[in-house]
The first five atom37 places (N, CA, C, CB, O) and aatype in JSON, in Angstrom:
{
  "aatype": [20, 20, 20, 20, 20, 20, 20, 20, 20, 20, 20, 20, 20, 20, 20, 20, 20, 20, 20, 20, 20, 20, 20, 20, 20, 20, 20, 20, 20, 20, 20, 20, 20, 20, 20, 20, 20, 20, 20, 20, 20, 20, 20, 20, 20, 20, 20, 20, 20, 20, 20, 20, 20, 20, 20, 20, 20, 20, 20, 20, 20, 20, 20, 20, 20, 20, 20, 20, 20, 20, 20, 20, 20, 20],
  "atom_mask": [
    [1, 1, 1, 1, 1],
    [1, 1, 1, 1, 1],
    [1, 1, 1, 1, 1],
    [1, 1, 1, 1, 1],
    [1, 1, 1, 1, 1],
    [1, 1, 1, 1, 1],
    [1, 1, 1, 1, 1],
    [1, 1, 1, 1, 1],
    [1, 1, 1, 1, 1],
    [1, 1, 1, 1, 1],
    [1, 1, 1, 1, 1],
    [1, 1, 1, 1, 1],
    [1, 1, 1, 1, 1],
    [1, 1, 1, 1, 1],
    [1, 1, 1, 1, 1],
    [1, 1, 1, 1, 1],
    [1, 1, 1, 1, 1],
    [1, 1, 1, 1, 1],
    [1, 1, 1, 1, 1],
    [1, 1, 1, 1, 1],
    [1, 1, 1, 1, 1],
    [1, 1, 1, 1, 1],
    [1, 1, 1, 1, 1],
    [1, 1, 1, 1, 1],
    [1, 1, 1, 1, 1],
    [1, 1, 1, 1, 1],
    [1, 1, 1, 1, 1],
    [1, 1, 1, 1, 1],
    [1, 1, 1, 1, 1],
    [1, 1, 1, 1, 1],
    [1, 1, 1, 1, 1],
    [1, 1, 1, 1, 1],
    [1, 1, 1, 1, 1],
    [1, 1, 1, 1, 1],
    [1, 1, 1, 1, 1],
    [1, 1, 1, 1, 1],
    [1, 1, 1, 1, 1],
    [1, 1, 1, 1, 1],
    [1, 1, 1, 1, 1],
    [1, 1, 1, 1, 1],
    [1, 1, 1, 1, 1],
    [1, 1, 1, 1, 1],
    [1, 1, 1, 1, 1],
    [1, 1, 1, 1, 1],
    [1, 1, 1, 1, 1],
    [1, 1, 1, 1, 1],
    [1, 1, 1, 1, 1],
    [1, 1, 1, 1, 1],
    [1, 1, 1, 1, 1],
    [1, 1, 1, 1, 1],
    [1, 1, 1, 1, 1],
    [1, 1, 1, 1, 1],
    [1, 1, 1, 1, 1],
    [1, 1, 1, 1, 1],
    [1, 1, 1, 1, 1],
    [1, 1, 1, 1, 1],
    [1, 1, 1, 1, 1],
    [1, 1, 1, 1, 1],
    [1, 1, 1, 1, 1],
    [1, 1, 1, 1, 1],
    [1, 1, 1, 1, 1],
    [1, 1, 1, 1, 1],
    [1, 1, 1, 1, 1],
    [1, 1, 1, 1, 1],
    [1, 1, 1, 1, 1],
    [1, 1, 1, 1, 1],
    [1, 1, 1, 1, 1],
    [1, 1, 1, 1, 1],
    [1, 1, 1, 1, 1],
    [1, 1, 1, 1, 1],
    [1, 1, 1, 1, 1],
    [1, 1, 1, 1, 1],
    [1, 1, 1, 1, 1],
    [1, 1, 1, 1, 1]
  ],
  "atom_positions": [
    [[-0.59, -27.42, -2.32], [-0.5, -25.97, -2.19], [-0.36, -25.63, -0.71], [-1.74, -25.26, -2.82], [-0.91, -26.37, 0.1]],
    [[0.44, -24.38, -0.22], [0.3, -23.95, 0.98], [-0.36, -23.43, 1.42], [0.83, -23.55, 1.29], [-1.02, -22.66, 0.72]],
    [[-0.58, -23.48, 2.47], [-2.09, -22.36, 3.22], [-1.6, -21.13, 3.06], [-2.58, -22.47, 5.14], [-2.51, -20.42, 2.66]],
    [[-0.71, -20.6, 3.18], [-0.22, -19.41, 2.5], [-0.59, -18.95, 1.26], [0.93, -19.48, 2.4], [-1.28, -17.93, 1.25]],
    [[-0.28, -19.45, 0.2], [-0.47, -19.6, -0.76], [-2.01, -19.38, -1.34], [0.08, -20.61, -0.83], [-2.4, -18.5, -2.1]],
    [[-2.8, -20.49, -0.72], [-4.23, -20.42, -0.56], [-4.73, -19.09, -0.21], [-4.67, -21.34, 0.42], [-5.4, -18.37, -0.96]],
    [[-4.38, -18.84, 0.9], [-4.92, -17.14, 1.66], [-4.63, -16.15, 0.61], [-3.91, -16.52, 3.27], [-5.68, -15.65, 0.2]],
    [[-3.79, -15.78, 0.14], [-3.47, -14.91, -1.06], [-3.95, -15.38, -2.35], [-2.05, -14.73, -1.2], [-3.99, -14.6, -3.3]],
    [[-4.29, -16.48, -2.45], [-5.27, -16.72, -3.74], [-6.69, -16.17, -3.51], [-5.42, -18.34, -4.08], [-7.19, -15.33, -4.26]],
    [[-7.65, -16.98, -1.87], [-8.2, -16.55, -1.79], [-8.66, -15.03, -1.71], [-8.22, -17.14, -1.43], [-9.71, -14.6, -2.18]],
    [[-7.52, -14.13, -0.88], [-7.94, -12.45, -1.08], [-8.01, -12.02, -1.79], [-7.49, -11.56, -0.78], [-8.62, -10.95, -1.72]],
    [[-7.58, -12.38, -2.83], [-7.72, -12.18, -4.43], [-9.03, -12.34, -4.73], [-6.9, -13.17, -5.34], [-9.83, -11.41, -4.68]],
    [[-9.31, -13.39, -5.02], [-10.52, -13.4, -5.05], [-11.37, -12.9, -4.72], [-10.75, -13.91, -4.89], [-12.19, -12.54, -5.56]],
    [[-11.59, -12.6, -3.21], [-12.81, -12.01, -2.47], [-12.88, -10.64, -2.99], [-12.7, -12.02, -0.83], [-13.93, -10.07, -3.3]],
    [[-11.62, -10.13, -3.06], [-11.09, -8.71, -3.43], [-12.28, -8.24, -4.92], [-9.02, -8.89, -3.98], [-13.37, -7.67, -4.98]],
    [[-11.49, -8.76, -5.77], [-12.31, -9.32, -6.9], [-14.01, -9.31, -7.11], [-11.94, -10.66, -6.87], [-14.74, -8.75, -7.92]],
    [[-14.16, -9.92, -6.36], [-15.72, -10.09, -5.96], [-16.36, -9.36, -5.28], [-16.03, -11.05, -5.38], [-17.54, -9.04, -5.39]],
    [[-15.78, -9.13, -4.7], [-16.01, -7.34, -3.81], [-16.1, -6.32, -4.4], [-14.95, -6.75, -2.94], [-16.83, -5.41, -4.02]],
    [[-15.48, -6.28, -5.3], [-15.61, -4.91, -6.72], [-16.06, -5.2, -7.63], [-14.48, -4.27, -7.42], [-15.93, -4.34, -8.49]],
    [[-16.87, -6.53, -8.12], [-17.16, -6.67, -8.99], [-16.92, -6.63, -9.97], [-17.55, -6.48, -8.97], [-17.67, -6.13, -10.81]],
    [[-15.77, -7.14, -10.23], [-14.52, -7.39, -10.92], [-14.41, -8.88, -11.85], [-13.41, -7.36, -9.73], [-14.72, -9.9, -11.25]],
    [[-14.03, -8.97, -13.06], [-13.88, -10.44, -13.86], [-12.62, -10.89, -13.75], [-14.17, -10.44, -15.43], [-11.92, -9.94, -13.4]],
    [[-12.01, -11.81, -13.86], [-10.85, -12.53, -13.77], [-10.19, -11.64, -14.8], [-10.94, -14.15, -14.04], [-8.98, -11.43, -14.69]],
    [[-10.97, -11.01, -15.94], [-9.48, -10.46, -17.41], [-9.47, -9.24, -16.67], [-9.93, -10.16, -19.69], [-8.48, -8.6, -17.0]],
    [[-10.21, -8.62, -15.76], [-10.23, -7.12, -15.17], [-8.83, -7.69, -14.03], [-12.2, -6.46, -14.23], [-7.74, -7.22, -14.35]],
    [[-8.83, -8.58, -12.87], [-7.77, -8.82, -12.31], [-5.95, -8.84, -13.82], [-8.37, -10.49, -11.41], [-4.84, -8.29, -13.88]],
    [[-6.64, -9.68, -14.54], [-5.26, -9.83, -15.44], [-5.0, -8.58, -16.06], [-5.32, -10.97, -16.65], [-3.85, -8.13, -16.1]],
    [[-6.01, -7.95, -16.56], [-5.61, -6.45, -17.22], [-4.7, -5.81, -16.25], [-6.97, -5.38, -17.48], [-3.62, -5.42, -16.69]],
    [[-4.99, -5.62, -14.94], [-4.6, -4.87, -13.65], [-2.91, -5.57, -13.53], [-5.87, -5.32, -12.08], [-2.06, -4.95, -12.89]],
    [[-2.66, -6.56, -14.05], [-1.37, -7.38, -13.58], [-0.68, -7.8, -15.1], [-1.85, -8.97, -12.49], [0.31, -8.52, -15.15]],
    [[-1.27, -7.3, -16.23], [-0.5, -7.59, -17.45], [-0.32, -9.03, -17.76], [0.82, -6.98, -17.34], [0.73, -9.36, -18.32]],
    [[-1.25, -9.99, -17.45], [-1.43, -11.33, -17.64], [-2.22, -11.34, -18.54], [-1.8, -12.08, -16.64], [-2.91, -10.42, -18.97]],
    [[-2.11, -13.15, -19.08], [-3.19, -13.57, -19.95], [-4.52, -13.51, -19.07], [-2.9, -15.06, -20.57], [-4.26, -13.16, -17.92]],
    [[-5.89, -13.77, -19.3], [-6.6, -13.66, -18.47], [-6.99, -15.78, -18.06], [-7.85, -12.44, -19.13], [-7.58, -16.46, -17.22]],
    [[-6.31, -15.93, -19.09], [-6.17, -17.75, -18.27], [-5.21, -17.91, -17.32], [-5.67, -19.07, -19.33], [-5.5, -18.52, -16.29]],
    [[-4.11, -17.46, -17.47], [-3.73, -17.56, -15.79], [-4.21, -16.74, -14.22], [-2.35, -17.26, -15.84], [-3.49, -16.71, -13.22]],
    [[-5.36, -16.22, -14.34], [-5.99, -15.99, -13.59], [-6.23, -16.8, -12.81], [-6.68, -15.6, -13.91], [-5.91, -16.92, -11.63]],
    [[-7.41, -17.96, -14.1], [-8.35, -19.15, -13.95], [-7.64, -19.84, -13.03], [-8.69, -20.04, -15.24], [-7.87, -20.14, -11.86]],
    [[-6.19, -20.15, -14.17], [-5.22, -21.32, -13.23], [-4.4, -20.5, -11.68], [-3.59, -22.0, -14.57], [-3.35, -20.86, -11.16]],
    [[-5.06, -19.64, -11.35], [-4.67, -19.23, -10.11], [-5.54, -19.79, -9.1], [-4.61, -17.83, -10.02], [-5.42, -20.32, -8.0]],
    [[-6.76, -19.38, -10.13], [-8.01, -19.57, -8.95], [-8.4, -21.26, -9.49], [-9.73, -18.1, -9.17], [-9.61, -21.43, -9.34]],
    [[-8.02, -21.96, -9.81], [-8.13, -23.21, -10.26], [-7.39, -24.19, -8.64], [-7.17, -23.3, -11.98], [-6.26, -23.84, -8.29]],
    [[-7.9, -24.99, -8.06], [-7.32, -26.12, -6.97], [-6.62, -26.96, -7.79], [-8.44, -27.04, -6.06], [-5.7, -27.53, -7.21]],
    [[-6.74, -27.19, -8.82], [-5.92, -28.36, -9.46], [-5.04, -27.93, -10.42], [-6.74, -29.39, -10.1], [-4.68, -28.74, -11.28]],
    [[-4.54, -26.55, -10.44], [-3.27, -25.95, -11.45], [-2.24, -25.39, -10.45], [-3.78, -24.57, -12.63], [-2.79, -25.15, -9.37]],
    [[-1.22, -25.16, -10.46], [-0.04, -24.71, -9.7], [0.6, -23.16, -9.58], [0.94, -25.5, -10.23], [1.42, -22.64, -8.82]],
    [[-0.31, -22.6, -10.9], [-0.29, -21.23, -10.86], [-0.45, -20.28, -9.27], [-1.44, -20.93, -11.85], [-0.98, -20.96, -8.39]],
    [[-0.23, -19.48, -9.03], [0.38, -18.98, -8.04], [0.85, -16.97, -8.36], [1.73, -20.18, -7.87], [1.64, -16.38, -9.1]],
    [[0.05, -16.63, -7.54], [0.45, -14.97, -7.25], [1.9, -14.97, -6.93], [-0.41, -14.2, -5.87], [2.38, -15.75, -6.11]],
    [[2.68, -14.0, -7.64], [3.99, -14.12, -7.01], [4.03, -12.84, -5.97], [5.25, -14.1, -8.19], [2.96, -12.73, -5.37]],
    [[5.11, -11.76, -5.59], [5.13, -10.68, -5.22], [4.83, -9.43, -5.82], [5.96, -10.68, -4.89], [4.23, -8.43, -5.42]],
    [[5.73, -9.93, -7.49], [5.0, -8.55, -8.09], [3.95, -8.78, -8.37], [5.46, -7.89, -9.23], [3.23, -7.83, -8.09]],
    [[3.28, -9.83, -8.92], [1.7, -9.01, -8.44], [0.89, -8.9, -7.55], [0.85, -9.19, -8.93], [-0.26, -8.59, -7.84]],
    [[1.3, -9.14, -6.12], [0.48, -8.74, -5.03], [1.07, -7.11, -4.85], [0.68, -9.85, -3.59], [0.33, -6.23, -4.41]],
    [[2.13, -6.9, -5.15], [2.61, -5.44, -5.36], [1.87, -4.06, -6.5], [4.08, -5.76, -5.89], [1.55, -2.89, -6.35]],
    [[1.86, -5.29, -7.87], [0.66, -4.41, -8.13], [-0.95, -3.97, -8.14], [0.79, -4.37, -8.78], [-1.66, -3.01, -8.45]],
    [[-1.05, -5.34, -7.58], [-2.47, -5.16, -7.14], [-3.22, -4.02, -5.87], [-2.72, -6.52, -6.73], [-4.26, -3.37, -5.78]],
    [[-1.71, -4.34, -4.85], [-1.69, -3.59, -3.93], [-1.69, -1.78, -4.17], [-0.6, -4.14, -3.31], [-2.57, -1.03, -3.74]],
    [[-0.74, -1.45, -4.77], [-0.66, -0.63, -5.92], [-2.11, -0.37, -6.61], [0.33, -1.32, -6.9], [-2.45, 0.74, -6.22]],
    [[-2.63, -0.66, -7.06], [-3.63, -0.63, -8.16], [-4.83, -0.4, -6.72], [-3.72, -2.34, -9.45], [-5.15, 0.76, -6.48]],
    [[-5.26, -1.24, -6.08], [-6.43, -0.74, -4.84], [-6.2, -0.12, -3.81], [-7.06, -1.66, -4.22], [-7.01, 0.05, -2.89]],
    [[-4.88, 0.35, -3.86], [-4.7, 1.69, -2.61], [-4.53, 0.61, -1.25], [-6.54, 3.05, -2.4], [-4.7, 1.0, -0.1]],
    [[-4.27, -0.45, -1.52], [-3.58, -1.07, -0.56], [-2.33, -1.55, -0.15], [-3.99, -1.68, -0.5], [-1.4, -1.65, -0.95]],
    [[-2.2, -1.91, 1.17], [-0.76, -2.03, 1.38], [-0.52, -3.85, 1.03], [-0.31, -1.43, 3.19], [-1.42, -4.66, 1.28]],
    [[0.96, -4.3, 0.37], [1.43, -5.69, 0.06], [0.94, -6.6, 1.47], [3.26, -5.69, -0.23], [0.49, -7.74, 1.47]],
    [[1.16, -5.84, 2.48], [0.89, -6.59, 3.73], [-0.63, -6.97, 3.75], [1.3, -5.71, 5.03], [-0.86, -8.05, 4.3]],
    [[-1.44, -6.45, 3.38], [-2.56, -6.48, 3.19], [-3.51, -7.99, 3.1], [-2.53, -5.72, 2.15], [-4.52, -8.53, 3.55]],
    [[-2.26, -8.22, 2.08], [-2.55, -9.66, 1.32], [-2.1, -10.69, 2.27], [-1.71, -9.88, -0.19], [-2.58, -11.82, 2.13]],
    [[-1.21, -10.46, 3.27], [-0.87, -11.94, 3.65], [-1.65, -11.99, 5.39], [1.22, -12.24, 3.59], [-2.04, -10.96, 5.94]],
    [[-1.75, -13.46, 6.07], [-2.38, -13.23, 7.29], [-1.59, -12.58, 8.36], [-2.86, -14.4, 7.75], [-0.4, -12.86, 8.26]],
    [[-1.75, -12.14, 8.91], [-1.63, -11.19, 10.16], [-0.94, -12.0, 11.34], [-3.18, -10.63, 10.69], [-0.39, -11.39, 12.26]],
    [[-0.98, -13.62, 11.3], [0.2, -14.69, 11.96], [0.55, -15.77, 10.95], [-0.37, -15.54, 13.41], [-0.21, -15.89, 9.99]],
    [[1.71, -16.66, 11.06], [1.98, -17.58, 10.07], [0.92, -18.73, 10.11], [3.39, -18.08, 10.23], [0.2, -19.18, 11.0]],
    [[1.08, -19.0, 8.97], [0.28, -19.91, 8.68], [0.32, -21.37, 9.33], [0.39, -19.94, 7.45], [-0.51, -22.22, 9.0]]
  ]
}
């Protein structure tokens, strides 16, 4: 996986956890099963945030897409 990749899994997460939020509350928010959540937040599955849903997530918490990625390259 890329450290890229990673960082936007992880903000997800924290995000998540920060609101006190369940993995099917992230999938409800993005029209997913709530197992590909898991396999997002899983190290050993390949699942992966694409754009649209850092778009709607971004969307959905009043944040901006930029939000999600780091602030220099990885």
């Amino acid at each position: 996986m890329e450290a890229i990749e990673q960082y936007v899994i992880d903000f997800v997460r924290e995000l998540r956890t920060e609101r006190n939020l369940r993995q099917e509350d992230i999938a409800y928010i993005l029209d997913v099963k709530p197992s590909f959540i898991g396999n997002v937040e899983s190290t050993s599955n390949i699942a992966k945030y694409n754009l649209k849903h850092i778009n709607k997530l971004a969307d959905h918490f009043g944040l901006s897409p930029q939000d999600f990625l780091p602030k220099k390259p990885l």
